[in-house]
C-alpha positions as protocol buffer text, in pm:
chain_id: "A"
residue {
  index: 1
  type: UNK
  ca { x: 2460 y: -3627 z: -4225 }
}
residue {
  index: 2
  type: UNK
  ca { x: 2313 y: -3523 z: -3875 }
}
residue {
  index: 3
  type: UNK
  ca { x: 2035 y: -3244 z: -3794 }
}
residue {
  index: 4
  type: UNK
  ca { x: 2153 y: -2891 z: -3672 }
}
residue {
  index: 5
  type: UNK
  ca { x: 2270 y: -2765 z: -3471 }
}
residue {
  index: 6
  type: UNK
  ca { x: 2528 y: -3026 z: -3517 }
}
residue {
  index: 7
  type: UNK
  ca { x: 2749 y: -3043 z: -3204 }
}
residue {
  index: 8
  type: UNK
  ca { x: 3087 y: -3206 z: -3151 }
}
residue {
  index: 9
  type: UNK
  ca { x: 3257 y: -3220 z: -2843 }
}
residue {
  index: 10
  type: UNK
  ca { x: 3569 y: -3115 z: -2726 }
}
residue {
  index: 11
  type: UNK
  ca { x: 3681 y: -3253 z: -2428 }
}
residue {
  index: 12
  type: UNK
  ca { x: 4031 y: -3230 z: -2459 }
}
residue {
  index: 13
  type: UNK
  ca { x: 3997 y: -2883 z: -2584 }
}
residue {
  index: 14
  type: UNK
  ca { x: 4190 y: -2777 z: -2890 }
}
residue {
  index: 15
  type: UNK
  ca { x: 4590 y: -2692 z: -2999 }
}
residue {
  index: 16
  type: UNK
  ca { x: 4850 y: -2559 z: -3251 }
}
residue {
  index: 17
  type: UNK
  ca { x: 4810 y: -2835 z: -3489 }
}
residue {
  index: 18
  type: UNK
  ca { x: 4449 y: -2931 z: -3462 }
}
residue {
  index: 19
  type: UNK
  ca { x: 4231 y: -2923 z: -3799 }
}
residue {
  index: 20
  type: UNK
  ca { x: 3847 y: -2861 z: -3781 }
}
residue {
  index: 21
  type: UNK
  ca { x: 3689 y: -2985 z: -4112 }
}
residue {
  index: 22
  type: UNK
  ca { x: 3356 y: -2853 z: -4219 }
}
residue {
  index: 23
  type: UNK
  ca { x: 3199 y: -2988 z: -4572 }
}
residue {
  index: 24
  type: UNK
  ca { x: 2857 y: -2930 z: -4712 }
}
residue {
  index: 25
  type: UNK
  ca { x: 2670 y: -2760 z: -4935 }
}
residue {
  index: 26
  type: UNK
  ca { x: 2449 y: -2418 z: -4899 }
}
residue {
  index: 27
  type: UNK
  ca { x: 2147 y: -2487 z: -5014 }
}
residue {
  index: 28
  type: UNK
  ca { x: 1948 y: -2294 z: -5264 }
}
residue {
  index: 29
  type: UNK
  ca { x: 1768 y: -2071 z: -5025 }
}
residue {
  index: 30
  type: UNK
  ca { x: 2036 y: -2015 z: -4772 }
}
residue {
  index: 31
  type: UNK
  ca { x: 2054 y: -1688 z: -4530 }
}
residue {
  index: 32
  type: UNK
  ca { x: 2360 y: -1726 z: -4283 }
}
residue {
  index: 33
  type: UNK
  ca { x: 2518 y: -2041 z: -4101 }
}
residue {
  index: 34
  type: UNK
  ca { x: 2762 y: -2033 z: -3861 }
}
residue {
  index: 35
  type: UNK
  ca { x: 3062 y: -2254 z: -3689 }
}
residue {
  index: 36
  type: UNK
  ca { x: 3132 y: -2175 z: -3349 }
}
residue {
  index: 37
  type: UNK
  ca { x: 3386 y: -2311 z: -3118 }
}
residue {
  index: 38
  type: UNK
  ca { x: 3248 y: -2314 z: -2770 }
}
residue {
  index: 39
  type: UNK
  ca { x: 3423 y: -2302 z: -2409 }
}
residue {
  index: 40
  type: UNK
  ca { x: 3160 y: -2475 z: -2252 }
}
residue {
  index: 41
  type: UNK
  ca { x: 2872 y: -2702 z: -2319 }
}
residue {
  index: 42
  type: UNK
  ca { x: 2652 y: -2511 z: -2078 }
}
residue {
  index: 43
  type: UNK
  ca { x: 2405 y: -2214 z: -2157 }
}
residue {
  index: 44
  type: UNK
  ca { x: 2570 y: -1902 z: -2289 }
}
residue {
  index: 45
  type: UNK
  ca { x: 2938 y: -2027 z: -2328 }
}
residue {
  index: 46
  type: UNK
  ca { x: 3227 y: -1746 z: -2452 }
}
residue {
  index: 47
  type: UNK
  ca { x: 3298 y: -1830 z: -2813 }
}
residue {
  index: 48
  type: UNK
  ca { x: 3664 y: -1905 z: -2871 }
}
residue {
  index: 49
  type: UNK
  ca { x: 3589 y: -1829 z: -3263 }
}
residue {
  index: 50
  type: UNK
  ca { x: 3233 y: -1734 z: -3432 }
}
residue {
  index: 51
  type: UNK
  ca { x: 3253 y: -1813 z: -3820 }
}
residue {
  index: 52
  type: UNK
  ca { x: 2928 y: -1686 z: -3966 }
}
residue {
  index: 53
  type: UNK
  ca { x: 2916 y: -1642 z: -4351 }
}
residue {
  index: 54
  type: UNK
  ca { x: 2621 y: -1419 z: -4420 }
}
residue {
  index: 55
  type: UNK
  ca { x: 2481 y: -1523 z: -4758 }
}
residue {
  index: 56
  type: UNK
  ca { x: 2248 y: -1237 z: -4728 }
}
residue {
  index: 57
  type: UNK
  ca { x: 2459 y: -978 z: -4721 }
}
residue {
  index: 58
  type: UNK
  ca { x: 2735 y: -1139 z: -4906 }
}
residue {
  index: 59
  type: UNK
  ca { x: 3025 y: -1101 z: -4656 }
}
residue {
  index: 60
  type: UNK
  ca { x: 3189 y: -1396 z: -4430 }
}
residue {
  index: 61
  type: UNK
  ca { x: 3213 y: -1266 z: -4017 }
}
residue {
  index: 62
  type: UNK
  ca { x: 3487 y: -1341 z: -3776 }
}
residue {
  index: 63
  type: UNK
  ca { x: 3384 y: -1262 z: -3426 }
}
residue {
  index: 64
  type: UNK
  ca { x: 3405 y: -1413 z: -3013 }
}
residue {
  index: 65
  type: UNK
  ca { x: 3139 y: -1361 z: -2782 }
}
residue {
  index: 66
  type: UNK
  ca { x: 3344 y: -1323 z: -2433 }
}
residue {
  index: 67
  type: UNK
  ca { x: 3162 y: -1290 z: -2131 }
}
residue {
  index: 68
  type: UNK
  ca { x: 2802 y: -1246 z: -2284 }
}
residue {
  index: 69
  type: UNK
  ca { x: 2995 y: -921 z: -2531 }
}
residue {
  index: 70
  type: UNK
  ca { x: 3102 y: -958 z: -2866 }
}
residue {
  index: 71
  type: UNK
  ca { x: 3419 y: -860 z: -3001 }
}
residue {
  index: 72
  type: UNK
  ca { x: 3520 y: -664 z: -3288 }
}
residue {
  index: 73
  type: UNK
  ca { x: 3402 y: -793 z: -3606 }
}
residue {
  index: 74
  type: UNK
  ca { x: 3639 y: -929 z: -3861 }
}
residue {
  index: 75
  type: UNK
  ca { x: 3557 y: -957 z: -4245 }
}
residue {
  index: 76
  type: UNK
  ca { x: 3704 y: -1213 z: -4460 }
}
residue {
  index: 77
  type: UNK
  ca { x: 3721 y: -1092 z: -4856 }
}
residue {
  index: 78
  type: UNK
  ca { x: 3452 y: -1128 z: -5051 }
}
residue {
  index: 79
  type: UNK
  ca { x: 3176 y: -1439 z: -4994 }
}
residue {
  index: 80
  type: UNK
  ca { x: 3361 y: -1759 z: -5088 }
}
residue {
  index: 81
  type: UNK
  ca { x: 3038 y: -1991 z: -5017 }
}
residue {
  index: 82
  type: UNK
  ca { x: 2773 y: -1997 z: -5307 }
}
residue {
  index: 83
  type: UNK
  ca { x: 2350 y: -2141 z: -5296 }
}
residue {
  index: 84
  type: UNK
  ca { x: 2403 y: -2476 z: -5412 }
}
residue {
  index: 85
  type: UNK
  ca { x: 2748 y: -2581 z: -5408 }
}
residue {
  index: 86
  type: UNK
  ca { x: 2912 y: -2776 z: -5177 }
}
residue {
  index: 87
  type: UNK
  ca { x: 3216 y: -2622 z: -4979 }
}
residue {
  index: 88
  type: UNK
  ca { x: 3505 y: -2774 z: -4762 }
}
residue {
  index: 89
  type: UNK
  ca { x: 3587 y: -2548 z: -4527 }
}
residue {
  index: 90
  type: UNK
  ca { x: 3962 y: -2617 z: -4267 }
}
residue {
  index: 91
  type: UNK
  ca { x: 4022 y: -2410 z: -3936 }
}
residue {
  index: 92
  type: UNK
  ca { x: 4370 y: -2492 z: -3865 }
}
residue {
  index: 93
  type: UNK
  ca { x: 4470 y: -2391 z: -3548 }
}
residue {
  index: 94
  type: UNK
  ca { x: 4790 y: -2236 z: -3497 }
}
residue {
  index: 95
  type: UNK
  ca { x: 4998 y: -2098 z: -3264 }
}
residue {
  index: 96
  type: UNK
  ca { x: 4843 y: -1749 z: -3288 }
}
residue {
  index: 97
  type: UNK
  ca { x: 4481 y: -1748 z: -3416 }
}
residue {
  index: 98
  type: UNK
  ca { x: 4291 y: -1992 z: -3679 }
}
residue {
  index: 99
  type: UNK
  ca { x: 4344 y: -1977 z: -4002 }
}
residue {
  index: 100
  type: UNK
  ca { x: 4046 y: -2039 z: -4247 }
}
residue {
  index: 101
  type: UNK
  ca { x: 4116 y: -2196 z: -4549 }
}
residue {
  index: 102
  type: UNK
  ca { x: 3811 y: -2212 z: -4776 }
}
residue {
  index: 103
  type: UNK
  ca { x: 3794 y: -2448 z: -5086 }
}
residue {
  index: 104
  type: UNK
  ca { x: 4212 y: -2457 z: -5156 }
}
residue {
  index: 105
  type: UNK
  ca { x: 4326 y: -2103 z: -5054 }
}
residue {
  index: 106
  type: UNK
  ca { x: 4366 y: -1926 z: -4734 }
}
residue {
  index: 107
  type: UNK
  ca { x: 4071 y: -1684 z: -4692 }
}
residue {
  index: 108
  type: UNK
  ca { x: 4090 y: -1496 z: -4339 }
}
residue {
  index: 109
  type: UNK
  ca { x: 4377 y: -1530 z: -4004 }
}
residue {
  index: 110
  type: UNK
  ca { x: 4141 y: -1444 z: -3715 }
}
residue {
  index: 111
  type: UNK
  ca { x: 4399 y: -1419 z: -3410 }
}
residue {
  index: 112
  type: UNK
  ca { x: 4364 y: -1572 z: -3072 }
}
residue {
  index: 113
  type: UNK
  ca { x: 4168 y: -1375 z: -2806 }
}
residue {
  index: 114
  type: UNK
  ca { x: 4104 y: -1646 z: -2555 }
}
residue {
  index: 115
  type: UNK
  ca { x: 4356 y: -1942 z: -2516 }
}
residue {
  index: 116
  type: UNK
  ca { x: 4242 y: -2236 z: -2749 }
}
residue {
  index: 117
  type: UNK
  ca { x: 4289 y: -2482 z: -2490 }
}
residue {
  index: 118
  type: UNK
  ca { x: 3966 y: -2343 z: -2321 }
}
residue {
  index: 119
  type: UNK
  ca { x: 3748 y: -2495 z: -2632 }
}
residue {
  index: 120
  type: UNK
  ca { x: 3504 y: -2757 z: -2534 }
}
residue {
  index: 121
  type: UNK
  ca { x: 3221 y: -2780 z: -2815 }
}
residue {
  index: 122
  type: UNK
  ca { x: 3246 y: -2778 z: -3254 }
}
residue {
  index: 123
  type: UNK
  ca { x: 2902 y: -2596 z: -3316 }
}
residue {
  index: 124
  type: UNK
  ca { x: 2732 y: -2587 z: -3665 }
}
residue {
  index: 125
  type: UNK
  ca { x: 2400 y: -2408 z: -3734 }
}
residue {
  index: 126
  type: UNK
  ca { x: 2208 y: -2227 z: -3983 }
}
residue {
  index: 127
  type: UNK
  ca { x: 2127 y: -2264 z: -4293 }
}
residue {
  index: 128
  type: UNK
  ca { x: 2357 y: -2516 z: -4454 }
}
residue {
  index: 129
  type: UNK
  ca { x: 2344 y: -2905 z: -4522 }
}
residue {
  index: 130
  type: UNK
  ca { x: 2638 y: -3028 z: -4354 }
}
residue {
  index: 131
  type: UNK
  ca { x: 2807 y: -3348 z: -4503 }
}
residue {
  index: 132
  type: UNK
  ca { x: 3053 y: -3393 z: -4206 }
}
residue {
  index: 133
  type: UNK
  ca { x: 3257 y: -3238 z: -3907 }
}
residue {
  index: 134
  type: UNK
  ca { x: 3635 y: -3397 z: -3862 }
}
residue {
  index: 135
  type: UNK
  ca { x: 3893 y: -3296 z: -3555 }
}
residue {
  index: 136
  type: UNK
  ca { x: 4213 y: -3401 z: -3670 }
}
């Protein structure tokens, strides 16, 4: 598909109902990626949601970055992502956070700490060969 960071833009912003689809594959030599949904396409933006699996250390991060600070961490169980196999993951929004589904089964609810509708940019990066990015 497209280089990284691959960027998608939100214009509208993003609501109960939306679907973010993620598929590719970690390559053999992978560290960490990330998604991040962004409130801004400038410099520096609050992150609505930071979704960082950490090949490395074997553990999948929820975060947001508000105001230059993170937030409290979040862990997701275990590390559903393995070097060199593809993955599909869905961030379904909902009325009260997003709700990661990894593969077919719900992995993590990470709950709403800024209002969804501020969301302006889909950011992937790291290590990972992405296949494609859907908004639904």
């Amino acid at each position: 598909m497209s280089s990284l960071p691959h960027k998608t833009s939100l214009p509208e912003g993003i609501q109960a109902g939306n679907v973010l689809r993620i598929r590719g594959v970690v390559p053999d030599k992978a560290g960490r990626f990330h998604v991040n949904l962004l409130c801004s396409e400038e410099q520096g933006p609050d992150a609505a949601l930071h979704f960082n699996p950490r090949l490395d250390l074997s553990e999948v991060v929820f975060n947001s970055l508000e105001q230059g600070a993170w937030g409290k961490e979040e862990r997701g169980p275990g590390l559903p992502f393995r070097r060199g196999q593809p993955f599909e993951v869905l961030l379904i929004v909902t009325g009260d956070g997003y709700k990661a589904v990894v593969g077919d089964a719900q992995y993590h609810h990470f709950r709403h700490r800024m209002p969804p509708a501020r969301v302006r940019l889909l950011e992937v990066a790291g290590d990972v060969q992405l296949d494609s990015v859907c908004v639904f």
